[in-house]
Structures are given as C-alpha cells and as structure tokens.
C-alpha positions as CSV (number, residue, x, y, z in Angstrom):
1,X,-25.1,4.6,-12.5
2,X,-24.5,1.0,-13.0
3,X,-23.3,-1.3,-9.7
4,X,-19.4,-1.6,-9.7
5,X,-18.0,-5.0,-10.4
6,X,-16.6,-7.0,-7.4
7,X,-13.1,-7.0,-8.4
8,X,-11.0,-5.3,-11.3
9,X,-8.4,-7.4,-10.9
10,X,-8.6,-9.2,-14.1
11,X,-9.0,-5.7,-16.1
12,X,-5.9,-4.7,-14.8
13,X,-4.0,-7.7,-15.2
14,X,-4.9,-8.3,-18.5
15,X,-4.0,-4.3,-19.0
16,X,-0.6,-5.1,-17.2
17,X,0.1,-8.2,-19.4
18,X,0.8,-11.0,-17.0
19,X,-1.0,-14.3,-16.7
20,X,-2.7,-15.2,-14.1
21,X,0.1,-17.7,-13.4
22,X,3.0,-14.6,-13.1
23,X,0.3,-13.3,-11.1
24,X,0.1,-15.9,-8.6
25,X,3.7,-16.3,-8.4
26,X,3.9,-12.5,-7.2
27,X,1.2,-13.2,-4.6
28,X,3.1,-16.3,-3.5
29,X,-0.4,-17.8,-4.2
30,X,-0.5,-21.5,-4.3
31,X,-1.5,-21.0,-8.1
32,X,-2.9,-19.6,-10.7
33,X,-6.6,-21.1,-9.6
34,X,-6.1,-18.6,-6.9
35,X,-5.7,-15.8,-9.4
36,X,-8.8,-17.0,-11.0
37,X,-10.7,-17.3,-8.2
38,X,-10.0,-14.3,-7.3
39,X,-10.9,-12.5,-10.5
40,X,-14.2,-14.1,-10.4
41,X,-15.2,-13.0,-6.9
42,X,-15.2,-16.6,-5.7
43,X,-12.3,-15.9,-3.3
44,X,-11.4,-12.2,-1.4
45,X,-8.1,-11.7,-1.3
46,X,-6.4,-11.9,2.2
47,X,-4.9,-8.1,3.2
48,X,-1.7,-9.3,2.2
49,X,-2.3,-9.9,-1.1
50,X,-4.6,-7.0,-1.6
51,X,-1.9,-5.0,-0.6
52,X,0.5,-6.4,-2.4
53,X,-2.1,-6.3,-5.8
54,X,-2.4,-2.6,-4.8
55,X,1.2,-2.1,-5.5
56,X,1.4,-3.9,-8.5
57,X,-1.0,-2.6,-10.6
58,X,-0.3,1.0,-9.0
59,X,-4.2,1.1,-8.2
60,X,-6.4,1.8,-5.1
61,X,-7.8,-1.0,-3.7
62,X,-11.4,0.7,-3.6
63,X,-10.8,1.2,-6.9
64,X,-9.4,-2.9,-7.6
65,X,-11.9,-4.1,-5.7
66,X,-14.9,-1.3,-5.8
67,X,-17.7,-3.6,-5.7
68,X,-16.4,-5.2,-2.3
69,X,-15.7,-2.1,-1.4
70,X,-19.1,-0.8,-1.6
71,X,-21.0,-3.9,-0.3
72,X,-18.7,-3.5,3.1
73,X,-19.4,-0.1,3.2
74,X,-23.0,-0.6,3.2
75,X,-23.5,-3.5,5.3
76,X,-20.9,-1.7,8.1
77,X,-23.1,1.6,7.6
78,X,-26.6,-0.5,8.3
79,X,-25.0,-2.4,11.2
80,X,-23.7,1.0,12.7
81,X,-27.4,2.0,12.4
82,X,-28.6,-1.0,14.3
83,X,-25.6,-0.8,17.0
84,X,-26.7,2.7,17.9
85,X,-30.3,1.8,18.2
86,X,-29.6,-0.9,20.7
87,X,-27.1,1.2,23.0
88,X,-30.1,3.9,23.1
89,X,-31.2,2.0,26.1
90,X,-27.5,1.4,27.8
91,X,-27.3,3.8,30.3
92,X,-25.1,7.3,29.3
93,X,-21.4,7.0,30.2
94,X,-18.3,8.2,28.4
95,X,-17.8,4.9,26.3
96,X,-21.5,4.8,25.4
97,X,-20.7,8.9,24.0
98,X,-17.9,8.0,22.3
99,X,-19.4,5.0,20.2
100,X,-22.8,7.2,19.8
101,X,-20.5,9.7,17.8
102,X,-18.6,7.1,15.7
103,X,-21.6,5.2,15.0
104,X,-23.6,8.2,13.9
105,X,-20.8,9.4,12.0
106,X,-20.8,6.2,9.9
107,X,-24.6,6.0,9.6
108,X,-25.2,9.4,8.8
109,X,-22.6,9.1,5.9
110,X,-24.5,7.1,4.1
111,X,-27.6,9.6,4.1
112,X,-25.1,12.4,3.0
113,X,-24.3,10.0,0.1
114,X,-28.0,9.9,-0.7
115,X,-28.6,13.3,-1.1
C-alpha cells in the first residue's frame, strides 16, 4: 500500500467546485495563498480551520488530511515508546501507573497495526 498524501484538501475542493479563493473566504483565511499553501502541505491548518474544512467538505479529517494524520500518529507512538522507557526508573506511584498504562496503550498500538 502506497503512503497517503499529506492533505486531500485540494481533491476535494476541486471535487466540491470552489476556488481556492471561495475557499479562503470560508476559512476567513487572509487569502487564497493560504488555500494553496495548504493544499501543498507547506502550511497545517490551525484546528479552526481543520474543523471548519471538516464540515465543508463533509469529510473526516484523518481522512482530509491522512498523511498528517499518520506521521502524528507515528511520531506520538515512538515518543510514547521512549516516555515509558525513561519512567522505568522513576520510582512506582499511582501517577507513574497511570501513564505506564496510557503510554503502553499507545505504543503497543502500533505493534497491533503491524501484525
């Protein structure tokens, strides 16, 4: 399976018809550079207007923005990795159980995603 693109954003404007200019003006984005920028990865949208591109194109934004989606993923599953290895040596305590658990849980998704 081929790597998802950063951003679908400009497949699904171009599906929905509007220009990148009607675009902007429905993010209350400066202009339609911002659009562009955004369509070629060079800029992440803010939440606000991931949200907002969420809504308008009636699609998910793991699914707008699938390839950002799946580098955070990635990077916040290797980092959880990491985090647990260096609390090994904190001494045990109820906040030290409680991250163990989360971290692990992200970690050890990404090895059930493997398999």
């Amino acid at each position: 399976m081929s790597d998802p693109l950063e951003s679908y954003l400009r497949t699904y404007r171009k599906l929905s018809g509007f220009t990148q200019t009607e675009i902007a003006y429905l993010l209350q984005a400066e202009s339609a550079q911002t659009v562009s920028r955004l369509e070629r990865g060079e800029q992440v949208p803010d939440l606000v207007q991931a949200f907002s591109l969420e809504v308008l194109f009636g699609v998910p934004l793991e699914q707008l923005f699938a390839g950002i989606q799946r580098k955070a993923k990635m990077q916040t599953q290797n980092r959880a990795y990491l985090l647990a290895k260096l609390l090994a040596d904190e001494p045990e305590s109820v906040e030290k159980s409680l991250k163990s658990q989360t971290l692990q849980r992200i970690y050890r998704s990404a090895l059930d995603e493997e398999a």
